[in-house]
PLY file of the C-alpha trace (Angstrom):
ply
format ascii 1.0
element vertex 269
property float x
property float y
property float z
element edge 268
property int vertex1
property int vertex2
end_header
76.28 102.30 91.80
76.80 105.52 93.54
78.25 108.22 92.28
80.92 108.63 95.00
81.50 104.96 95.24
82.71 105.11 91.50
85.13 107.70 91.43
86.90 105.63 94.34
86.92 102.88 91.98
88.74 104.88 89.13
91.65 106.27 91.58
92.36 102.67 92.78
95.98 101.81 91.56
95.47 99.48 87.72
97.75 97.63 86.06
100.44 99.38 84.44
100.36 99.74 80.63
103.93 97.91 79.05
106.14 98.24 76.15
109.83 96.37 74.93
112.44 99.65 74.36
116.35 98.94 72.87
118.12 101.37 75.72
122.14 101.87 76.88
123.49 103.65 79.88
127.09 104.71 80.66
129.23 105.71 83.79
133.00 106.92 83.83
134.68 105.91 86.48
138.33 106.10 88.21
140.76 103.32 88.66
140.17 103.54 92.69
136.41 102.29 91.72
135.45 98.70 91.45
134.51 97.44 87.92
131.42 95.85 89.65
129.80 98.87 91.04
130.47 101.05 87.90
128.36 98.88 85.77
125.97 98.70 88.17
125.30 102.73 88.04
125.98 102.08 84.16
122.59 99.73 84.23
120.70 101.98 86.63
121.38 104.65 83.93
120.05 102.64 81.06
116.78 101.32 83.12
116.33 104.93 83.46
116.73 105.55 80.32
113.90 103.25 79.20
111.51 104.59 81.51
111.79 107.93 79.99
111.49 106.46 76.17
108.13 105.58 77.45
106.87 108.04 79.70
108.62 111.09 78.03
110.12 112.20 81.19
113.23 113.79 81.61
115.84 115.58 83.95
114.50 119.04 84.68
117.77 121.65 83.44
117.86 123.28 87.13
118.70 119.35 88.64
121.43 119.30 86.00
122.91 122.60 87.23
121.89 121.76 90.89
124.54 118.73 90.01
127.26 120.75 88.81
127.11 123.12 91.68
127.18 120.11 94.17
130.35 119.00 93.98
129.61 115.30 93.81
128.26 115.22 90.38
128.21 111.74 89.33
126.15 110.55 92.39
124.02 113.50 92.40
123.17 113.03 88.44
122.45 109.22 89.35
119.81 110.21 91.62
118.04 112.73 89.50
117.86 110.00 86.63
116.44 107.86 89.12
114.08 110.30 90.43
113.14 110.94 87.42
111.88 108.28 85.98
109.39 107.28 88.96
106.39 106.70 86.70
107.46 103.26 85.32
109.60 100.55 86.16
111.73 98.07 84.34
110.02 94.69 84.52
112.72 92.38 83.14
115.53 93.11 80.58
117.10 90.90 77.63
120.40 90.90 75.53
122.07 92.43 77.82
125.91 93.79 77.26
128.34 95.47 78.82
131.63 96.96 77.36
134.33 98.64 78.80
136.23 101.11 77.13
139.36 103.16 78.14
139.16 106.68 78.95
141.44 109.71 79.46
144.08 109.65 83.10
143.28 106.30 83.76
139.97 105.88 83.98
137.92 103.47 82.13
134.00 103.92 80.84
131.39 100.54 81.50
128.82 101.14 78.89
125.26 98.86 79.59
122.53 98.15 76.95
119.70 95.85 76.54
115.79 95.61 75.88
113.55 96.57 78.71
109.81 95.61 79.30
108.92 98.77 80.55
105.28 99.60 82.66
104.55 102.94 82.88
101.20 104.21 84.26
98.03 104.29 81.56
96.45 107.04 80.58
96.87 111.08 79.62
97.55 113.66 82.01
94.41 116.16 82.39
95.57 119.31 82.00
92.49 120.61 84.24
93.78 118.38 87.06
97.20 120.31 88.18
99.30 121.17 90.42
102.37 123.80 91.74
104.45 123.08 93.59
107.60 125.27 95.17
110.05 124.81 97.65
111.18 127.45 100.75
114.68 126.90 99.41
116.61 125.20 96.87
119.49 124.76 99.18
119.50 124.88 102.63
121.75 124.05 106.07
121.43 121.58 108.69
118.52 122.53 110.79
117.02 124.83 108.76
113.26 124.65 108.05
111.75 123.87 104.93
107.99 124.73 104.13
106.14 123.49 100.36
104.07 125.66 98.65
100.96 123.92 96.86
98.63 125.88 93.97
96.55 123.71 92.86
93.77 123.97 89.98
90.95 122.41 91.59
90.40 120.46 95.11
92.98 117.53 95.41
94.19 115.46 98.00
97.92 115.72 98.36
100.56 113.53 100.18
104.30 114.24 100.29
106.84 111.88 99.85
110.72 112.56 100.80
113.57 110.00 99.12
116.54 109.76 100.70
119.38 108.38 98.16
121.69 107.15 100.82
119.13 105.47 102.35
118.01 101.57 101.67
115.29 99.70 102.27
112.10 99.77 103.27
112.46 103.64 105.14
114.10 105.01 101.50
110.96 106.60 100.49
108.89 108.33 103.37
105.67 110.21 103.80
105.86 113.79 105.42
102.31 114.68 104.72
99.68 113.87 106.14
101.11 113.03 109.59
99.65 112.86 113.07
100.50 116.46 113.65
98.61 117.56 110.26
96.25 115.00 109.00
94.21 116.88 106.35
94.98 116.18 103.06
92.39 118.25 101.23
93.86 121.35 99.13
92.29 123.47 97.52
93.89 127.03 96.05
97.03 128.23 97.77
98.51 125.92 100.09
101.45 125.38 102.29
102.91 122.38 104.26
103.07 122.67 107.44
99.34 123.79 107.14
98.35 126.63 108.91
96.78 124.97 111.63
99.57 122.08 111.68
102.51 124.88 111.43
101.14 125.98 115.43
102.04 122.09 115.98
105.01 121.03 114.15
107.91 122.20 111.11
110.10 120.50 108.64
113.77 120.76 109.57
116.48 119.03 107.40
119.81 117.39 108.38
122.69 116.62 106.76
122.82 113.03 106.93
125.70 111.00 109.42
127.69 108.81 108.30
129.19 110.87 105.12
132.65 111.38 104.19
134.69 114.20 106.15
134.77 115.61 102.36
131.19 116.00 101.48
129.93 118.92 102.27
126.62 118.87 100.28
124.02 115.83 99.76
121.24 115.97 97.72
117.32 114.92 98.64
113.97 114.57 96.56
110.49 115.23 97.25
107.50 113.56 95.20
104.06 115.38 95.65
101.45 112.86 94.64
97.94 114.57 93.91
94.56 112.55 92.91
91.06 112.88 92.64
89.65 111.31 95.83
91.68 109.94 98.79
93.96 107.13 98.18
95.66 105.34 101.05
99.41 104.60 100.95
102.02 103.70 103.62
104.08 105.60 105.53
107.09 104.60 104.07
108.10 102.41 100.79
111.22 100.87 99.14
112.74 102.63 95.84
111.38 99.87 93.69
108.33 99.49 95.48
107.21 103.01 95.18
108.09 103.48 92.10
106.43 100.20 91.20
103.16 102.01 92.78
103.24 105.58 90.86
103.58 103.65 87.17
99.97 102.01 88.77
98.44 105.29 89.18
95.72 106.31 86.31
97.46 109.34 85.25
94.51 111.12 84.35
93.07 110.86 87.93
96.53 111.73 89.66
99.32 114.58 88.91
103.13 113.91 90.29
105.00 116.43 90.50
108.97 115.96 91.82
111.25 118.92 93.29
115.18 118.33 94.35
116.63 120.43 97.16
120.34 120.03 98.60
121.21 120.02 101.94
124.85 121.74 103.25
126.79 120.22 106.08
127.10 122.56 108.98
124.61 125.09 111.19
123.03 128.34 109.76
0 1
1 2
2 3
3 4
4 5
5 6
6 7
7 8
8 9
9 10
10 11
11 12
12 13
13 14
14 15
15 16
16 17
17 18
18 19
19 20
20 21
21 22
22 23
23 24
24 25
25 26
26 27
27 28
28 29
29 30
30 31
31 32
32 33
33 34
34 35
35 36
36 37
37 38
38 39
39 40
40 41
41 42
42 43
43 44
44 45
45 46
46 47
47 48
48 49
49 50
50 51
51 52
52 53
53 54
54 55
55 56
56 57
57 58
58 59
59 60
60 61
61 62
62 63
63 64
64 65
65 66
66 67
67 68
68 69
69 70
70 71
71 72
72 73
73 74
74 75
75 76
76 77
77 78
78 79
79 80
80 81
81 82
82 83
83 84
84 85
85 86
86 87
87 88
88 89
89 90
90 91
91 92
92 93
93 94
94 95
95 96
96 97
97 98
98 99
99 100
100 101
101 102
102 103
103 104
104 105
105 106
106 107
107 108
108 109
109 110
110 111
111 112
112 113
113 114
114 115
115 116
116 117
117 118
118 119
119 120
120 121
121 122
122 123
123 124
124 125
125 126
126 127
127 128
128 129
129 130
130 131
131 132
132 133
133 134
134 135
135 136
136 137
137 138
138 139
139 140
140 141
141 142
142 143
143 144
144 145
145 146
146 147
147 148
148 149
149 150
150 151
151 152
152 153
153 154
154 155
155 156
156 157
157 158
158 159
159 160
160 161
161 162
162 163
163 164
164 165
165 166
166 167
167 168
168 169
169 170
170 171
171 172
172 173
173 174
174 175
175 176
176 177
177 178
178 179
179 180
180 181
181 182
182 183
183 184
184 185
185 186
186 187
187 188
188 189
189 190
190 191
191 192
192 193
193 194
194 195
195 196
196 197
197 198
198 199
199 200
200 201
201 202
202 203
203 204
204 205
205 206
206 207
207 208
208 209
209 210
210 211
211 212
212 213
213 214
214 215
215 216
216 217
217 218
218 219
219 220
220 221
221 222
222 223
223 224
224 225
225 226
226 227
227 228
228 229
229 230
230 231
231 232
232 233
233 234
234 235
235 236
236 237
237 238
238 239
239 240
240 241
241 242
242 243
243 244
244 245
245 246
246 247
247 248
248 249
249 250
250 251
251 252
252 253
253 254
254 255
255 256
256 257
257 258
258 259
259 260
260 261
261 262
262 263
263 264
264 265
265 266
266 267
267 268
């Protein structure tokens, strides 16, 4: 078999490695919130939870601060956990229970547990195979542009994905790179997206989101940078589930993922 043909091979997507983890997840919430939908951030907590007992990943110190400064710091904490557990999935869960406890001015705590089949993607990292990744601008206003910095260790082919929390569906998780404008996927050293060339055709602009409350005045978005070996083909956009579904498939020592949060602040620069 040739060479070439066999490295394509190894970076195709392989059944994801499992393991049964006891895990719990809380969420305080006010008396102006349904029971329902506290319990059901209470369980997305504790599936998260799980992922990281088998993956070892956790919430990077800078999202927990980026989450303080926000404002809306339950929501925005809910996304990082989510986002950061994107290298495994919870396949089905059992004795599950749910408690709710009183808390202090009214409000009340649901508290989740259960066992979780957990698949997480097979395989070591290789250290030689990496990847840095920066943003323009941790926070930034409607309109403004935002570029990505790439170092990488060796040549890689690199696609960008963008999730947007208060999104659903199938358009939740979206490619930026490659795209018609910049279609070359091949890093190698110092990097930036836009591309050189591409940057003469196109930027990256964010918006603050329609449709928020008149009170928000700061959202928060996520960017996965997924780096392998050879070219892989994925879609141009996914589902939460499905995607993450597809990164605890990838071999991890023929791919590197690397996340990065950035907020977005209503109003024009």
């Amino acid at each position: 078999m040739p060479p070439r043909l066999l490295a394509l091979l190894l970076l195709l997507p392989a059944p994801a490695l499992a393991e049964w983890v006891e895990a719990r997840g809380s969420y305080l919430f006010p008396p102006t919130m349904a029971e329902s939908e506290a319990c059901g951030y209470a369980e997305e907590r504790a599936r998260a939870e799980a992922v990281r007992q088998v993956t070892g990943e956790t919430i990077a110190a800078e999202d927990v601060q980026r989450c303080t400064e926000q404002g809306d710091e339950a929501q925005c904490a809910r996304n990082s956990a989510l986002w950061s557990s994107m290298q495994g999935y919870v396949r089905r869960t059992g004795d599950k229970t749910i408690q709710l406890r009183p808390s202090a001015a009214g409000h009340r705590e649901c508290v989740v547990g259960f066992s979780a089949d957990v698949a997480a993607a097979e395989g070591r990292p290789d250290p030689a195979f990496d990847l840095g990744v920066s943003l323009s601008q941790p926070v930034l206003r409607h309109g403004e542009p935002l570029v990505v910095t790439l170092s990488t260790s060796q040549p890689m082919y690199v696609q960008v994905f963008q999730w947007l929390p208060y999104r659903s569906g199938d358009q939740a998780v979206v490619r930026l790179f490659p795209n018609a404008y910049d279609s070359n996927s091949r890093m190698d050293g110092l990097a930036t997206i836009p591309t050189n060339a591409g940057a003469r055709r196109y930027d990256v602009r964010v918006e603050f989101p329609e449709g928020q409350p008149p009170g928000r005045k700061m959202v928060d978005e996520y960017l996965m940078v997924v780096a392998t070996r050879t070219p892989l083909p994925l879609r141009d956009s996914y589902s939460l589930d499905d995607f993450r579904r597809l990164m605890a498939e990838l071999p991890r020592a023929h791919s590197r993922v690397v996340r990065r949060a950035y907020n977005i602040v209503r109003g024009a620069p």
